[in-house]
mmCIF file as gemmi writes it, N, C-alpha and C atoms, coordinates in Angstrom:
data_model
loop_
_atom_site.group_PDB
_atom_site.id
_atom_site.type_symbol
_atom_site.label_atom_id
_atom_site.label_alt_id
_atom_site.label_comp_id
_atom_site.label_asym_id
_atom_site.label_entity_id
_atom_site.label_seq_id
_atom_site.pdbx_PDB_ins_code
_atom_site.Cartn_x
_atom_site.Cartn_y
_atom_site.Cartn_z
_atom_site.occupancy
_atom_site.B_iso_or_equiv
_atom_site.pdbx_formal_charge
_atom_site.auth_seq_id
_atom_site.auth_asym_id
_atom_site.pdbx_PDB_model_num
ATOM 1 N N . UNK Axp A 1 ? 0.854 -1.176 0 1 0 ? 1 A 1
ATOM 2 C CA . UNK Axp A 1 ? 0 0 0 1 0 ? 1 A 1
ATOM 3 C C . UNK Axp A 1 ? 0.896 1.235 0 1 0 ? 1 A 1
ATOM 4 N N . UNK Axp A 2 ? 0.335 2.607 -1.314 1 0 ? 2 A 1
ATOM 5 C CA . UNK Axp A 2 ? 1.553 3.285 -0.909 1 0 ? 2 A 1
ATOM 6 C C . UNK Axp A 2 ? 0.744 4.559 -0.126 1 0 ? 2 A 1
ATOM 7 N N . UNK Axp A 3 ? 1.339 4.97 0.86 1 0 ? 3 A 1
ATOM 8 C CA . UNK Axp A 3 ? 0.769 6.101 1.004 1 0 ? 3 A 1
ATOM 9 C C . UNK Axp A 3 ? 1.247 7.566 0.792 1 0 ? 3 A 1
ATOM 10 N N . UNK Axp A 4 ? 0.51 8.368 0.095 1 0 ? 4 A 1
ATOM 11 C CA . UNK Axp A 4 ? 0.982 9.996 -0.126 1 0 ? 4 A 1
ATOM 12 C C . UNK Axp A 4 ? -0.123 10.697 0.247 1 0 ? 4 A 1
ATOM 13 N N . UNK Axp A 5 ? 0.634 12.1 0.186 1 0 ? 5 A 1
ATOM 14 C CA . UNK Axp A 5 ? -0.051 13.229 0.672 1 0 ? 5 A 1
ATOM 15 C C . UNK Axp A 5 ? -0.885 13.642 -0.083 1 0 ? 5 A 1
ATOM 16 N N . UNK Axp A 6 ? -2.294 14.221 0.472 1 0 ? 6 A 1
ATOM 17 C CA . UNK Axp A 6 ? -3.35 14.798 -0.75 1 0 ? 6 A 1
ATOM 18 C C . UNK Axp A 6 ? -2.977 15.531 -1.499 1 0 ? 6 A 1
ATOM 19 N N . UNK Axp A 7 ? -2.069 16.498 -0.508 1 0 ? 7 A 1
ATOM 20 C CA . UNK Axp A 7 ? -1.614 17.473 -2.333 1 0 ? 7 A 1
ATOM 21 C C . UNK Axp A 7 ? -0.438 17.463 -2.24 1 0 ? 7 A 1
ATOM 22 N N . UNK Axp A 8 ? 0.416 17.948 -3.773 1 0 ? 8 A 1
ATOM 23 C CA . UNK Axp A 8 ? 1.266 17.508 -3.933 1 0 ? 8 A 1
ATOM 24 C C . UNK Axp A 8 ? 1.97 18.894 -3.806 1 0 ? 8 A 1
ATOM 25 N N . UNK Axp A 9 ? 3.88 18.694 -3.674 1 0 ? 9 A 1
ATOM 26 C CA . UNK Axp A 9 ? 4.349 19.678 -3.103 1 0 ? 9 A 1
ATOM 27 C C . UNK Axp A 9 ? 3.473 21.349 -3.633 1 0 ? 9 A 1
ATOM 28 N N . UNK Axp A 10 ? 2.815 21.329 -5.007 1 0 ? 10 A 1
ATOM 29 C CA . UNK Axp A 10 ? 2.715 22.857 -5.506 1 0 ? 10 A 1
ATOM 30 C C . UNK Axp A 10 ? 1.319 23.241 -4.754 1 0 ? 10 A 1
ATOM 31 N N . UNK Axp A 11 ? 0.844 22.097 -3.839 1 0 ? 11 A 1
ATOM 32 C CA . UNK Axp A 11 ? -0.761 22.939 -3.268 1 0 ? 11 A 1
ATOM 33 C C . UNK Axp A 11 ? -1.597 22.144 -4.114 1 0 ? 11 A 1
ATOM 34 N N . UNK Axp A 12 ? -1.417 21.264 -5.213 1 0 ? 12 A 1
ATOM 35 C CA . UNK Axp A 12 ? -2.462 21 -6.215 1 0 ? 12 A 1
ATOM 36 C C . UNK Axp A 12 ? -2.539 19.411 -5.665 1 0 ? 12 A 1
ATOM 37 N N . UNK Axp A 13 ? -4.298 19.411 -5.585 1 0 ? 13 A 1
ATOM 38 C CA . UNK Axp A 13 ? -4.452 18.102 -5.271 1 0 ? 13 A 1
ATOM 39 C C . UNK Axp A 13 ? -4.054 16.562 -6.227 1 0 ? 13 A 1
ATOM 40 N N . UNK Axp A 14 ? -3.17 15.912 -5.654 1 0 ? 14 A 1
ATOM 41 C CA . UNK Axp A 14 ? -2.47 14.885 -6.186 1 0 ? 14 A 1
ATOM 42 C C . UNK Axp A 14 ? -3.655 14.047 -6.599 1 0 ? 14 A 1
ATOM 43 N N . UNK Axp A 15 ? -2.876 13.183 -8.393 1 0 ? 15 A 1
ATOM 44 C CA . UNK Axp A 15 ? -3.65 12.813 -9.227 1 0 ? 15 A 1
ATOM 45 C C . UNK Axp A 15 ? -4.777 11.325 -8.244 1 0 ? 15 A 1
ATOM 46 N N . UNK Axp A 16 ? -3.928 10.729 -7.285 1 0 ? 16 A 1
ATOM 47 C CA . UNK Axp A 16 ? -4.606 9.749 -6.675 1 0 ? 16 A 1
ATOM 48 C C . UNK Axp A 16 ? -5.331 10.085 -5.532 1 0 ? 16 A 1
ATOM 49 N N . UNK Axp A 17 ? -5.407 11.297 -5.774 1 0 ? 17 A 1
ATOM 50 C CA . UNK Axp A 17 ? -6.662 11.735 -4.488 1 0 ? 17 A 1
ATOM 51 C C . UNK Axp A 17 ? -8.263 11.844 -5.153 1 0 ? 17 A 1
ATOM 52 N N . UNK Axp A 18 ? -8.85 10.945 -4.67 1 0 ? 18 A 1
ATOM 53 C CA . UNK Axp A 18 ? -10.272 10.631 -4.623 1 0 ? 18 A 1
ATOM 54 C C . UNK Axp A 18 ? -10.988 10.867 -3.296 1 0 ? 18 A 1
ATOM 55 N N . UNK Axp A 19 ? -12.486 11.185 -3.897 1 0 ? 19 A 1
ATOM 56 C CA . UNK Axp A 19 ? -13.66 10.735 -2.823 1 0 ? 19 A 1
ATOM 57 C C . UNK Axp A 19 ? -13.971 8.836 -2.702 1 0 ? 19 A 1
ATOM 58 N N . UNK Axp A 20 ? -13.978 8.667 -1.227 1 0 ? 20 A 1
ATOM 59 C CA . UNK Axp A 20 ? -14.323 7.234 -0.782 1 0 ? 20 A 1
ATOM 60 C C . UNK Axp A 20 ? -15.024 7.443 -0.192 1 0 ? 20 A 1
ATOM 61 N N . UNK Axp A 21 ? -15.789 6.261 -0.024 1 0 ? 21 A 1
ATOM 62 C CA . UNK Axp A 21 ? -16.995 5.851 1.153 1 0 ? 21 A 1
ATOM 63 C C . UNK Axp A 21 ? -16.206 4.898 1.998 1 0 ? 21 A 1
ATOM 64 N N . UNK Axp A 22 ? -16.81 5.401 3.149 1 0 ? 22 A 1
ATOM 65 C CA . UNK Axp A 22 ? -16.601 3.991 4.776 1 0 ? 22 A 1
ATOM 66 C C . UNK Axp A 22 ? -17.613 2.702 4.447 1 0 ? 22 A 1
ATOM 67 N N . UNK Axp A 23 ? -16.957 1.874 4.868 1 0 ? 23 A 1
ATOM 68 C CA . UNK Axp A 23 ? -17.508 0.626 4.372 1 0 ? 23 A 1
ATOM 69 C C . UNK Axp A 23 ? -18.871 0.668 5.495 1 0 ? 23 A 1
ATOM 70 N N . UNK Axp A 24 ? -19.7 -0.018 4.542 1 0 ? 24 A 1
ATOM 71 C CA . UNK Axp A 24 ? -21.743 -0.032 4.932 1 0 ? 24 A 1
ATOM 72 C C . UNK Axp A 24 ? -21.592 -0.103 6.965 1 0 ? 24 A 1
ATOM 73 N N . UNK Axp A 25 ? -20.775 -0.781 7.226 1 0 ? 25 A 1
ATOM 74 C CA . UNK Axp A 25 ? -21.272 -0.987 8.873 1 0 ? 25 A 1
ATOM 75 C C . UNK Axp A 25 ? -20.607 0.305 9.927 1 0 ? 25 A 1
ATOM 76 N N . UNK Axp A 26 ? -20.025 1.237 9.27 1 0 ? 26 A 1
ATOM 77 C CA . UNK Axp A 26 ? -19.805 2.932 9.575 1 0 ? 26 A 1
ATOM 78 C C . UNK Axp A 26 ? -21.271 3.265 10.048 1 0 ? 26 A 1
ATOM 79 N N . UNK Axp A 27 ? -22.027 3.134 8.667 1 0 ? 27 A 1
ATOM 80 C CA . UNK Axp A 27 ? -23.155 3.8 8.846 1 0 ? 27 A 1
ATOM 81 C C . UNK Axp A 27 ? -24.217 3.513 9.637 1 0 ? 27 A 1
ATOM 82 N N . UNK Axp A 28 ? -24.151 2.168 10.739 1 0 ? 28 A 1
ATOM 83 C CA . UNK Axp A 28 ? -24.992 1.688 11.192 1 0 ? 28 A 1
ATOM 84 C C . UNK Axp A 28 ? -25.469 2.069 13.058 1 0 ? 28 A 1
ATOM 85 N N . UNK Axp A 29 ? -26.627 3.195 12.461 1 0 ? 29 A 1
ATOM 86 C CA . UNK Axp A 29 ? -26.654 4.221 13.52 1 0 ? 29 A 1
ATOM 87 C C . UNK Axp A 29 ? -26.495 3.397 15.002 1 0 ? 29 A 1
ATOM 88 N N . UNK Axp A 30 ? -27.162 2.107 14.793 1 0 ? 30 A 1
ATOM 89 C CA . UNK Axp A 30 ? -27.129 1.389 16.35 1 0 ? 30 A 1
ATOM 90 C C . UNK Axp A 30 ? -26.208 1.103 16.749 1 0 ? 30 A 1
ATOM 91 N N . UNK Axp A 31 ? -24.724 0.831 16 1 0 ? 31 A 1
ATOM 92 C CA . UNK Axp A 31 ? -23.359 0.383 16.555 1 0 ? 31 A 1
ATOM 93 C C . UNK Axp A 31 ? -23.106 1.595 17.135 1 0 ? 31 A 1
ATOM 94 N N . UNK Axp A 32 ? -23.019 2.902 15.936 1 0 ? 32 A 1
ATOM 95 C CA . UNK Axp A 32 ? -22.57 4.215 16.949 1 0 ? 32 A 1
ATOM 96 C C . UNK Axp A 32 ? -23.438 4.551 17.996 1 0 ? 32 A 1
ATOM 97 N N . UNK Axp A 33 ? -24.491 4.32 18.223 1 0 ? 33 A 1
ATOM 98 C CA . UNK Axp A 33 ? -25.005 4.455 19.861 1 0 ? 33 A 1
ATOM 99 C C . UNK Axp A 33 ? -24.538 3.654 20.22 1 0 ? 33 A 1
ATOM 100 N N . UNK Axp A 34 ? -24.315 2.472 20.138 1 0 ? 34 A 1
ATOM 101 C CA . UNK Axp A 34 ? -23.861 1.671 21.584 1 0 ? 34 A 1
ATOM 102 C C . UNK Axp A 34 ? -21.951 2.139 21.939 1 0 ? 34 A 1
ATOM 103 N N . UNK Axp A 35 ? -21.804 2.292 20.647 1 0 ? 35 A 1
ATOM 104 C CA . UNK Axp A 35 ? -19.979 2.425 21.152 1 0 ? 35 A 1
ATOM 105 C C . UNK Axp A 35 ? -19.989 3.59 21.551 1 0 ? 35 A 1
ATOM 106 N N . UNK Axp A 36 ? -21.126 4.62 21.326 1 0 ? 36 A 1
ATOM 107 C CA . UNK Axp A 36 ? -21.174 6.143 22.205 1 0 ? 36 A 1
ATOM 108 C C . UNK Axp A 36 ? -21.214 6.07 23.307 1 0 ? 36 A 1
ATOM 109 N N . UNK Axp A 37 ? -22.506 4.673 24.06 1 0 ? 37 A 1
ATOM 110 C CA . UNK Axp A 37 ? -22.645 5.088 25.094 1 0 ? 37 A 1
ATOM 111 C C . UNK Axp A 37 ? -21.557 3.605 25.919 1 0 ? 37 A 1
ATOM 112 N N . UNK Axp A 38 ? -20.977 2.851 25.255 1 0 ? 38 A 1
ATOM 113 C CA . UNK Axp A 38 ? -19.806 1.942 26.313 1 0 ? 38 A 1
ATOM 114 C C . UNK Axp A 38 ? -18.463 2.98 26.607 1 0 ? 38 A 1
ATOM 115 N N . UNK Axp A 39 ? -18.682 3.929 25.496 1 0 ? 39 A 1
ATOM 116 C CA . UNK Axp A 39 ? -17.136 4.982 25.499 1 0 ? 39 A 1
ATOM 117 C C . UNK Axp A 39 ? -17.534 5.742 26.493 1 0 ? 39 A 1
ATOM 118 N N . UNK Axp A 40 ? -18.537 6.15 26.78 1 0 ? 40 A 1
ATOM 119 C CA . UNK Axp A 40 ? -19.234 7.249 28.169 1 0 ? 40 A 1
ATOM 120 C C . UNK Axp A 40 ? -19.029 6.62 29.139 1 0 ? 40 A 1
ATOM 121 N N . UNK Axp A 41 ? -19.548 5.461 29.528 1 0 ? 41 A 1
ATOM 122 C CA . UNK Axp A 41 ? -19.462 4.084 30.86 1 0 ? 41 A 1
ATOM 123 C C . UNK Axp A 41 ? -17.964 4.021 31.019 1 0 ? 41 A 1
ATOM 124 N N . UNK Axp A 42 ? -16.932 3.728 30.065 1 0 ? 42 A 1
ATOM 125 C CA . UNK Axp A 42 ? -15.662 3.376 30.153 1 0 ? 42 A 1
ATOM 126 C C . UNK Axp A 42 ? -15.036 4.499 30.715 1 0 ? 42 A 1
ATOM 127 N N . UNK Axp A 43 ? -15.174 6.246 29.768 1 0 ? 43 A 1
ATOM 128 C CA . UNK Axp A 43 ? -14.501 7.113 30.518 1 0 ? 43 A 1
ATOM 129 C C . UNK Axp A 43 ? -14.717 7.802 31.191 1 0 ? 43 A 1
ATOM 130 N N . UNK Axp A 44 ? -16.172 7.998 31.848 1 0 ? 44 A 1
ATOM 131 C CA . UNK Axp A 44 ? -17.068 8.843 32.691 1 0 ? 44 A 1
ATOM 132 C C . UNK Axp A 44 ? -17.257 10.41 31.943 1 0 ? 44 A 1
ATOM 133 N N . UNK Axp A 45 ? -16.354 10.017 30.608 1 0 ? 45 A 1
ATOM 134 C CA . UNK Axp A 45 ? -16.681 11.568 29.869 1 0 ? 45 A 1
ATOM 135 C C . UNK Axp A 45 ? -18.287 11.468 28.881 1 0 ? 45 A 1
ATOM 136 N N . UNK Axp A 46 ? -19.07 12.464 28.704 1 0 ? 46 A 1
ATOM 137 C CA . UNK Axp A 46 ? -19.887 12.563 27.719 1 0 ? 46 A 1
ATOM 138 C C . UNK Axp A 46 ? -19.756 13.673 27.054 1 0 ? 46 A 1
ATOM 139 N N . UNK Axp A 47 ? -20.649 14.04 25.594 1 0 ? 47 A 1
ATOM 140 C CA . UNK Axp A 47 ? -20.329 14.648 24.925 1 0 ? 47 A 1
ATOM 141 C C . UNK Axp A 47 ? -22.355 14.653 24.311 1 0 ? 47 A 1
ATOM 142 N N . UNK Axp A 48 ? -22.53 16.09 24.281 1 0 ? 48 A 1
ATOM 143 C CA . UNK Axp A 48 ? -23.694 16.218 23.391 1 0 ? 48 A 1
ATOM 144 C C . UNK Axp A 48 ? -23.289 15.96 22.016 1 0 ? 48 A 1
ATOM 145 N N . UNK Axp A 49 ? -24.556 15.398 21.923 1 0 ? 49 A 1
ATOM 146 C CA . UNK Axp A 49 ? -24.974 14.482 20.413 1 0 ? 49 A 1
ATOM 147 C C . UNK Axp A 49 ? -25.532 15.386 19.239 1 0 ? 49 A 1
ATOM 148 N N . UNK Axp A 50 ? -24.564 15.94 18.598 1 0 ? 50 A 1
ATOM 149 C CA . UNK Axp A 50 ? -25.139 16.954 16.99 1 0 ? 50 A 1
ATOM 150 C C . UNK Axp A 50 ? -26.053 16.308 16.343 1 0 ? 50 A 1
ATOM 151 N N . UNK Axp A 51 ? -26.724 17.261 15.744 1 0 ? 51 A 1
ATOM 152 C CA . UNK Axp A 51 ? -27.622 16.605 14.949 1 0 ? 51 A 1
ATOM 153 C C . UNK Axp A 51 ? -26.851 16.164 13.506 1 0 ? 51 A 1
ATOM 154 N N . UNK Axp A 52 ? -27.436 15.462 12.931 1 0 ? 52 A 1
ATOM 155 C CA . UNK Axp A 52 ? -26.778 15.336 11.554 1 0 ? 52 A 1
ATOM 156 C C . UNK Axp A 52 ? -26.865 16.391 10.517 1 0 ? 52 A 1
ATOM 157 N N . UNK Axp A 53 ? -25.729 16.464 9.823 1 0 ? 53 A 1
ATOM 158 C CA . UNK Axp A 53 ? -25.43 16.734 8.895 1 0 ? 53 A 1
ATOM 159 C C . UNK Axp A 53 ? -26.64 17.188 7.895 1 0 ? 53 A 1
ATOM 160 N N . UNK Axp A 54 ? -27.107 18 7.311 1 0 ? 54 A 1
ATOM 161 C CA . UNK Axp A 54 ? -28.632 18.709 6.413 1 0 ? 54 A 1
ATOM 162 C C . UNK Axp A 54 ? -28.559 17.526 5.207 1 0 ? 54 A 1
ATOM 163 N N . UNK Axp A 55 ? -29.693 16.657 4.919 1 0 ? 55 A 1
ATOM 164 C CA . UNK Axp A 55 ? -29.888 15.568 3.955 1 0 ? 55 A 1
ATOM 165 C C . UNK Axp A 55 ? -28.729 14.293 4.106 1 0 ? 55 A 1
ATOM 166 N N . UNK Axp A 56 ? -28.129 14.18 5.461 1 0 ? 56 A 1
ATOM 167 C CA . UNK Axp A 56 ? -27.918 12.96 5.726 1 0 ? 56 A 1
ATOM 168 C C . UNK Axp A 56 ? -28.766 12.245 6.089 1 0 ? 56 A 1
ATOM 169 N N . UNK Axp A 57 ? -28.619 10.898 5.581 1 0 ? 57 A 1
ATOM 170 C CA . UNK Axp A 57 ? -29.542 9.917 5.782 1 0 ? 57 A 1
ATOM 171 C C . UNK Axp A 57 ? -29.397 9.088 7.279 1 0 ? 57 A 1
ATOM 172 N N . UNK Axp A 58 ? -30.483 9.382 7.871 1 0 ? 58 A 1
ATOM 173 C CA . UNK Axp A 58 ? -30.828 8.299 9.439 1 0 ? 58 A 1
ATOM 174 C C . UNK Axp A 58 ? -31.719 7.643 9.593 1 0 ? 58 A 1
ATOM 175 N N . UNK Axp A 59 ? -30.8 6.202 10.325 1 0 ? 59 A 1
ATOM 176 C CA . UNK Axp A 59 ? -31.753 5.654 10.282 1 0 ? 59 A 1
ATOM 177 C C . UNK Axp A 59 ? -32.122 5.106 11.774 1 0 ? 59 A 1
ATOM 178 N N . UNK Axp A 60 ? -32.826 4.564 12.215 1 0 ? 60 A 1
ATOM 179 C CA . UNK Axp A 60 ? -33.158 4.653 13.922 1 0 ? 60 A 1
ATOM 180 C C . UNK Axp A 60 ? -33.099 2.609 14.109 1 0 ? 60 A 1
């Protein structure tokens, strides 16, 4: 795997820089609640919950 920088030394975004998607189980709103709320239990820290993103898709 090689890895480089998005842009290349002149500022201009390098020819192998693309848009990707996170693979389908990213998006699966019930994993991120539960790993939200075992990460809260684990560090006694919480954090208010943003709303999404304008025409992101949720699903419950």
């Amino acid at each position: 795997m090689k890895l480089s920088s998005p842009r290349s030394p002149g500022g201009e975004p390098s020819p192998a820089s693309r848009p990707v998607t996170s693979c389908p189980g990213s998006y699966d709103v019930a994993a991120q609640r539960r790993l939200g709320a075992v990460s809260e239990d684990l560090t006694g820290v919480t954090f208010p919950v943003a709303a999404p993103a304008s025409g992101a898709a949720v699903t419950a």
